[in-house]
Each structure stands twice: as C-alpha cells, then as structure tokens.
C-alpha positions in Angstrom: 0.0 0.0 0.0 2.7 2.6 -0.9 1.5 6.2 -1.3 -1.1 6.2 1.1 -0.2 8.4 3.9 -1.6 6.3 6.7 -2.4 2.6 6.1 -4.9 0.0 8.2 -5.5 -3.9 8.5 -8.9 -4.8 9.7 -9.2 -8.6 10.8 -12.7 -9.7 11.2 -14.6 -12.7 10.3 -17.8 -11.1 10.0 -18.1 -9.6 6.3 -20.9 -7.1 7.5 -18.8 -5.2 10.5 -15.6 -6.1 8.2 -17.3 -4.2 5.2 -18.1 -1.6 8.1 -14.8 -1.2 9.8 -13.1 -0.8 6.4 -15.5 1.8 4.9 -15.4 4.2 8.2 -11.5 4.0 8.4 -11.5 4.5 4.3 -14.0 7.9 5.6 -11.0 9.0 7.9 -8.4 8.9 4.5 -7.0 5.4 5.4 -5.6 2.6 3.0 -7.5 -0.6 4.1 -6.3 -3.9 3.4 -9.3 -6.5 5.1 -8.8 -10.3 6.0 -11.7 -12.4 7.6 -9.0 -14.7 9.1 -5.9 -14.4 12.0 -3.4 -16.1 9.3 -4.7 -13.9 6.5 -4.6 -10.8 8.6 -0.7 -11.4 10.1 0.4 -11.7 6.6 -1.2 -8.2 5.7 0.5 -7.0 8.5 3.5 -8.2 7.4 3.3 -7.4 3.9 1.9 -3.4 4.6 3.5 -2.3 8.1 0.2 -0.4 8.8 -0.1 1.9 10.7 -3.2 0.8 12.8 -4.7 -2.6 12.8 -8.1 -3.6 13.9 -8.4 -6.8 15.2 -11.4 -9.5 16.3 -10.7 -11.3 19.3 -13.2 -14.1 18.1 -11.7 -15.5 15.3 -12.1 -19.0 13.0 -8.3 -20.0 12.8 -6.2 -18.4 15.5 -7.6 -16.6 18.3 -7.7 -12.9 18.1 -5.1 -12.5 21.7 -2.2 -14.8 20.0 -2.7 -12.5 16.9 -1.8 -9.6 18.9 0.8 -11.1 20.3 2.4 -12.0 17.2 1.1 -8.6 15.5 3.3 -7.0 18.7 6.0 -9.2 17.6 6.4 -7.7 13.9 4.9 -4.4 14.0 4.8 -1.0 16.0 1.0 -0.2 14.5 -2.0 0.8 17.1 -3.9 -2.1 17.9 -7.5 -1.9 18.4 -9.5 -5.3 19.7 -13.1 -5.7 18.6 -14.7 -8.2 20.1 -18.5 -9.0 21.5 -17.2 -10.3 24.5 -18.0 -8.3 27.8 -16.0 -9.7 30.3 -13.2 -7.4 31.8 -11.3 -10.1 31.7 -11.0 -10.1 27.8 -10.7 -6.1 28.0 -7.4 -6.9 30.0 -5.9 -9.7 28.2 -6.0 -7.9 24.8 -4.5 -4.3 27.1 -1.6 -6.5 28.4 -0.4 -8.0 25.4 -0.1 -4.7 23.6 -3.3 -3.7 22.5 -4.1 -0.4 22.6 -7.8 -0.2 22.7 -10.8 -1.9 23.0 -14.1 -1.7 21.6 -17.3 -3.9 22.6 -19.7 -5.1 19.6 -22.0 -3.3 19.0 -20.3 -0.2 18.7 -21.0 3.0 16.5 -18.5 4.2 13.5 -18.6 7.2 15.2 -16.9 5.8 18.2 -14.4 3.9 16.3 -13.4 6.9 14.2 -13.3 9.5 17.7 -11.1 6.3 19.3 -9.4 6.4 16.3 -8.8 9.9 16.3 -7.8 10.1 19.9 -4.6 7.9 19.6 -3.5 9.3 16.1 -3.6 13.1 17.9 -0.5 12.3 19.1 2.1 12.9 17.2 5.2 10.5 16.4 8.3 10.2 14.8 9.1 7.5 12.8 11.8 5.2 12.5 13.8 5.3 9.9 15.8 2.9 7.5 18.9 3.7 9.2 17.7 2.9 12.3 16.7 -0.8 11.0 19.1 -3.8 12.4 21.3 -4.5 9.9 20.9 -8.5 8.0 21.5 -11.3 10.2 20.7 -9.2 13.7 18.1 -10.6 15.9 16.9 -7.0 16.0 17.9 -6.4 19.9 19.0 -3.3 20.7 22.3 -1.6 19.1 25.7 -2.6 20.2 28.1 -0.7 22.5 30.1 0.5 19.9 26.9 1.9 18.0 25.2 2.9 21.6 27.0 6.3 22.9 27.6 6.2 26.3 24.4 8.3 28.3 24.5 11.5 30.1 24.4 11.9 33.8 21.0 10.8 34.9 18.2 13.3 34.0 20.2 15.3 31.4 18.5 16.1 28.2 19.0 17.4 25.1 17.0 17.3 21.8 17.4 13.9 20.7 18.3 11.9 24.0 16.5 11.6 27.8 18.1 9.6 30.6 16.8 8.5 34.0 18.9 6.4 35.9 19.4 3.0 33.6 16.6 4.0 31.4 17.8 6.3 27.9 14.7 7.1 25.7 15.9 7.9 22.2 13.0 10.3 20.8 13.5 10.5 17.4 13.9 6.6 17.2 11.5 6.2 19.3 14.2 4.0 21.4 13.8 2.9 24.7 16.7 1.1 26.5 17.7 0.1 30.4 21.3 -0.5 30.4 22.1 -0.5 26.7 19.5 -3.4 26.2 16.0 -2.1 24.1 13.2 -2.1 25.4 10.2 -3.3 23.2 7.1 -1.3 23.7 4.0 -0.4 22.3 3.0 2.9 21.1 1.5 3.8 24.5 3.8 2.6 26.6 6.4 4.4 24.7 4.2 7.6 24.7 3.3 7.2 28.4 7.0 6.7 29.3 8.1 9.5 27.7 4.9 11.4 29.3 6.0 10.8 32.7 9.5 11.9 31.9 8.7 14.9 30.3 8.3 16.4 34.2 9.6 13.2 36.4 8.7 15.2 39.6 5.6 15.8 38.3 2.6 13.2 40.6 0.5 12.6 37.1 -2.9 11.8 37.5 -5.1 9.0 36.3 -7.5 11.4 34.2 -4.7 13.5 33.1 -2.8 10.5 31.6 -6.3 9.0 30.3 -6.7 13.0 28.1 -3.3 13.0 27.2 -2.6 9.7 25.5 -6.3 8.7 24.4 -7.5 11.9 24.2 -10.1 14.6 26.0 -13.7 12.9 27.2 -12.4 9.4 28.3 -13.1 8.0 31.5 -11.9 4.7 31.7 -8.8 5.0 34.1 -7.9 1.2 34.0 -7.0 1.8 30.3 -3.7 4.1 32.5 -3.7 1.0 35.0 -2.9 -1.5 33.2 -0.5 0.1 30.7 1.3 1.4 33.3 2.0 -2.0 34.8 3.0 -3.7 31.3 5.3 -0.8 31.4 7.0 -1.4 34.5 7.1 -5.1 33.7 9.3 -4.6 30.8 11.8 -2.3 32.0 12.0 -4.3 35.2 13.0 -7.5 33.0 15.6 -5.9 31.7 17.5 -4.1 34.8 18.9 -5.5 37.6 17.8 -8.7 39.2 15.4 -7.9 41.9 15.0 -4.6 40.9 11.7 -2.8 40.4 10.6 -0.1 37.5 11.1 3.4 38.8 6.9 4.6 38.5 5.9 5.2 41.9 2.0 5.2 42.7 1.2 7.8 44.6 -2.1 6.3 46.2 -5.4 8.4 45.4 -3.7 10.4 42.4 -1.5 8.8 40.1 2.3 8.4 39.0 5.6 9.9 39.0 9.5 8.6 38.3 11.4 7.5 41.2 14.3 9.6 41.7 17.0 8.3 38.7 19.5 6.5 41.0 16.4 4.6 42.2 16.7 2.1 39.4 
C-alpha cells in the first residue's frame, strides 16, 4: 500500500462489521487492506507495516489474543481489539499483550473513528531505514560501539532523555535500560516519555487518560494496566530484583522515582 499516507489492516470474520470497519476507516483517508481470518490478517501485516490494525478477538483459525501477540512481535501499529465479549477479563488480556484499545460489539462508526482519532492526535516520529538492524541481527537493541555512552542521569537534550538506567531515544523512538531495548508499544512508549517529560511531576489518572487517548475518556484502568506492562518490561531488563522506577502515589497517580532509584 505505498502512497497512502496512513495505512490500516482490519481482521474480522464477519463480512458485515468487516465491510463496516473498512468503509469508516477509508472515511478518515486510510488505506484498508481486510482479512476475515488471523493467518490472512498477520500476513497483511507483514506485507503493509500499517499503521493501525483492527483486530477480532473471536476469530475462525487463531484466536484474536495470540494475533496480537504475534502482531506486537512484527509491527509497531495501534492495535484496536473488537470483540463482543464483555467480560473485563477479555478487555485486560488484549491491554496487556499490547493492544491499545478496546471496543465492545456493538459499537457506532462514530466511536471507532473518535477512538481512532484520539490515539493518532498524538504525534510520532518514525523510524527510519537507518535505524533498522542491519541483515542477520536478531533485532535487539544496538551494540556498544553503535550505543554512545548516556549522560548523567536526568540530562536532556533534543534527541536523547536519561533517567537512571533508562535512555529514551525520541527521534527513534528508542527505549533502552542498560544499553539493552526495550520493546514497547505505542502507549507505553508515549506514556514513558509522558511521565518523563516532568519526572517530579505526581501525574494523575484522568490526566494520563486525556493525554494519551484523548479529552472525554473516562476509563482510568485503560492508564492501570498500561502502566503495569510498562513497569514489567523495564524491570525484565534491569537489575535482578529490581523494580521499574513509576511510583503510585495512592489516590492520584504516577511519578518517576528519583534516577538513582533504578
């Protein structure tokens, strides 16, 4: 799909919310490619690197979480989860294995499009060809000898932020704890760099919810449980024992621990 300036997959079995789905992203100016299966819809994925991917969790070959998983696996794209299943359950498996919204059946176009909306408000850079591992790599993060030593902990300048072990490359959109990459989502990525931006700062709930999905959200688990896949994956890769430096501050929200802290 070259030439379009933002692309979409839409996974779903159903042809009637498929045909819907792909006519109310094509309204927003998206490229759709559609696939009514989980092995049809991974190799659109692979084949388009979209930029958003909307994704049935009821599905007739492979179910709609291990998609995710192996969407997560190959591609950087929002993730949306569609699915007529209610439980909360559901709604927190597809959060915690990187997607980044979730929408029960039936829902509007309307509310697709605004949720859609919301996460591509914010802006991003994108990763560029030089940034790619070279042939052979396993795709991990750069070497030392490619990897410039960091600052002292909390300096920043315009294409580098420390704190402590972590260094958060914006322009790459590169996250690593002690030279090792990190490999998060969109949101988690955004929501790092979010708390970083002012790591004194005590962040609330609703003001993470308006910043990252946009203004007229309410649902503050959405900030829950990305914020604990976050500190799961920079904990895995710093020291053993250690935990991620978010502290909750009980009744309001987050802030970083202080940089030596982790």
């Amino acid at each position: 799909m070259p030439g379009s300036e933002r692309t979409a997959v839409v996974v779903e079995d159903d042809d009637d919310i498929r045909e819907l789905i792909t006519h109310s992203l094509t309204m927003q100016g998206f490229e759709v490619a559609a696939a009514a299966s989980g092995q049809a819809g991974l190799d659109l994925v692979m084949a388009n690197d979209p930029d958003l991917v909307t994704l049935d969790l009821g599905l007739p070959d492979l179910d709609g979480i291990e998609v995710c998983r192996r969407v997560r696996d190959v591609s950087q794209a929002y993730v949306v989860m569609i699915s007529a299943r209610t439980d909360e359950i559901d709604r927190l498996m597809g959060l915690e294995i990187g997607a980044d919204d979730y929408l029960t059946k039936p829902f509007s176009p309307r509310e697709l499009q605004a949720r859609v909306n919301a996460m591509f408000r914010r802006p991003r850079a994108v990763r560029s060809s030089t940034d790619v591992a070279p042939s052979g790599s396993n795709g991990s993060a750069p070497t030392a000898a490619a990897t410039p030593a960091p600052p002292p902990a909390g300096e920043q300048d315009a294409a580098l932020l420390t704190h402590g072990r972590i260094a958060v490359d914006a322009e790459a959109r590169v996250v690593t704890v002690d030279g090792r990459e990190a490999e998060l989502t969109r949101t988690e990525f955004d929501l790092l760099t979010t708390l970083l931006s002012a790591p004194r700062r005590v962040w609330s709930r609703a003001v993470l919810l308006d910043s990252l999905w946009g203004p007229g959200w309410s649902e503050e688990h959405l900030v829950e449980v990305h914020v604990g896949n976050l500190r799961r994956k920079l904990a895995r890769l710093g020291p053993a024992g250690g935990r991620a430096p978010i502290r909750t501050v009980r009744g309001v929200g987050y802030r970083m621990e202080e940089p030596d802290a982790f």
